[in-house]
C-alpha angles and dihedrals in degrees: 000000000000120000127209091239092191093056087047094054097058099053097043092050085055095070075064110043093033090070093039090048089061088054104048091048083050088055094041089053094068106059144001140272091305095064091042087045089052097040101118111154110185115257121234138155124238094029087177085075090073087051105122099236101202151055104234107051084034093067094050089061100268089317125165128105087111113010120126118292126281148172089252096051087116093085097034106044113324094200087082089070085086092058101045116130094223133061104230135000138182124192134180121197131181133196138194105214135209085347086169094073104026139355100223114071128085156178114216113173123182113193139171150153146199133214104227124189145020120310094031087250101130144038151205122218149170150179144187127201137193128197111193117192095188132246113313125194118229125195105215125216093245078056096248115133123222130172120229122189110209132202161174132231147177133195111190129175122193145193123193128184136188112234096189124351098278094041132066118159112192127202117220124198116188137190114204134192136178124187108183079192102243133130124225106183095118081079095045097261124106095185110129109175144025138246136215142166128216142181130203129195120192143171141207139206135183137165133175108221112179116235113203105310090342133096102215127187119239119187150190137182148160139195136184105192138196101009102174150095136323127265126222137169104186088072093285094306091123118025131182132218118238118244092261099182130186108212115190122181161143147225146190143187146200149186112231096178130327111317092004121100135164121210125196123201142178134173140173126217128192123177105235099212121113114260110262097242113253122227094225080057096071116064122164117216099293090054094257128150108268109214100177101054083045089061094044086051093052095042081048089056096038092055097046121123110242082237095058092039090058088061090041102058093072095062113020102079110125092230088055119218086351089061102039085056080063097063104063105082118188134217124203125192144168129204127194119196122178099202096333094288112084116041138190121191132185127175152168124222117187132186113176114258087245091059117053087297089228090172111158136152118224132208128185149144142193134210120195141193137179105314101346133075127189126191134174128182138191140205141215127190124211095226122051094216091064113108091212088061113115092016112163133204135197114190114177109190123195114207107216092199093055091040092057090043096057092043081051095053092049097052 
């Protein structure tokens, strides 16, 4: 059967522009011609890759480059694995996204990791992740109707080390592929996705200062994540950068009595992918629009290496430093344990206004026993109209080492 993949892809694009629609008229609504005039979000390919896959770092506000260890630290900052207190660890999240708009589309990650050799000093870990955009319909052009359900997915396998009690770095390698679900056949092509390869590079420091009669925890981390190659679909006509994204932050913990501790944490994110020349951008003399050097602009960005383009990201803005600055959105976050076994989480995540104004609050909490850890988080938009507003997330972790442990005490 031959699809019209003109008329798919548009339906299937509209999963997509539906959600960021409802943003940008939220961030019209606000202010006049000059905000709508100054609204320049960054452009990337496979946008599922920056979902927050689980429960925990998602009610901090999208929190993670030096928090406390955890199974899902692959996504967050996978040098932490080193210093995980357990030796192994599986997890499994789900989450229902853009409800708001549709029920069918959503994010499952599975993740894990292993301490290997002797010292307990390094760590193996991996993750897979599936984006499902639901099922789409497509008229054919013989008139029969089917129905495709396209996708994106991602496969990553990482090491981490420490390299001196305090500091660990870790090393990420990730397959990536994306099948908007179309075929294509009617031009003499059956190809139905896009590849891409990416790399990430992280570190992680902790310390342990003592503040009056209590030992605290202060942390620091960094991650650049998914450096790699583009990703195309129209035989590489019209490629698309990854979201390369460079995550900064710190943490720090505190005992509040016996069994009760309060951790802070902030971190700051920027995509590190060059700004798609706008059209607005490029006047002649008279102050006329100048179609040609636009062209040559967008041919310019269209043909830049991912690497160059990382370099690029911190100076090419067309409202120069200001809107750099704009770039860099935060993320603060708080997380309560009572004994590492009941946890409450809050926390704020901000994007400029000019820049997609994904601005939500997140709330969560955990409970755990014995082997097993279950999470759940919940957030809430600041502005109704945001299709992100009332997103919920379920994350079950398996500890290895209490697993073993229980199967130990039976025999």
């Amino acid at each position: 059967m031959k699809s019209n993949p003109i008329c798919l892809l548009h339906k299937i694009s509209l999963r997509f522009k539906a959600a960021a629609l409802l943003v940008v008229a939220a961030v019209f609504s606000m202010s006049a011609d000059d905000l709508k005039q100054e609204f320049n979000p960054v452009e990337t390919g496979v946008t599922s890759l920056s979902i927050a896959p689980d429960a925990r770092g998602a009610s901090m506000g999208d929190l993670g480059a030096a928090t406390d260890p955890d199974v899902n630290s692959q996504y967050w900052n996978p040098s932490k694995y080193a210093f995980a207190y357990s030796q192994a660890a599986v997890s499994l999240s789900y989450t229902p996204w853009l409800r708001k708009l549709v029920n069918d589309i959503f994010l499952a990650n599975l993740a894990g990791y292993w301490k290997i050799g002797s010292g307990d000093n390094q760590a193996v870990s991996a993750s897979l992740r599936y984006f499902s955009l639901g099922e789409v319909t497509s008229n054919g052009i013989d008139g029969v109707t089917s129905s495709l359900n396209p996708y994106e997915m991602a496969f990553d396998v990482g090491y981490s080390r420490k390299l001196s009690e305090k500091f660990s770095m870790g090393i990420v390698f990730r397959y990536i592929y994306s099948d908007l679900g179309y075929n294509t056949s009617d031009v003499g092509d059956n190809s139905t996705g896009a590849s891409a390869f990416s790399a990430d590079i992280s570190g992680y420091f902790t310390t342990y200062p003592i503040i009056g009669q209590n030992e605290c925890q202060w942390s620091w981390g960094w991650h650049i994540s998914n450096i790699g190659s583009k990703v195309a679909y129209d035989n590489g006509n019209n490629p698309a950068f990854l979201p390369t994204n460079l995550r900064l932050g710190t943490s720090f913990m505190f005992p509040l009595a016996d069994y009760h501790t309060l951790a802070i944490g902030l971190d700051f994110n920027k995509l590190l992918v060059p700004t798609r020349p706008r059209q607005q951008d490029y006047t002649d003399a008279d102050g006329q629009e100048d179609l040609a050097a636009y062209q040559r602009a967008l041919q310019d960005w269209q043909d830049m290496s991912p690497i160059t383009g990382i370099f690029k990201s911190f100076s090419d803005a067309p409202g120069g430093m200001k809107e750099e600055l704009r770039e860099i959105s935060y993320s603060l976050g708080a997380e309560y344990s009572y004994n590492q076994q009941f946890f409450v989480r809050a926390g704020y995540y901000h994007e400029s206004q000019y820049k997609g104004n994904r601005q939500y609050f997140g709330f969560g909490a955990g409970f755990a026993l014995n082997i097993v850890r279950l999470d759940a988080s919940y957030m809430l938009a600041t502005a109704q109209t945001s299709p992100l507003d009332q997103t919920l997330r379920f994350t079950l972790t398996f500890d290895m080492d209490g697993l073993k442990d229980l199967f130990g005490r039976r025999r």
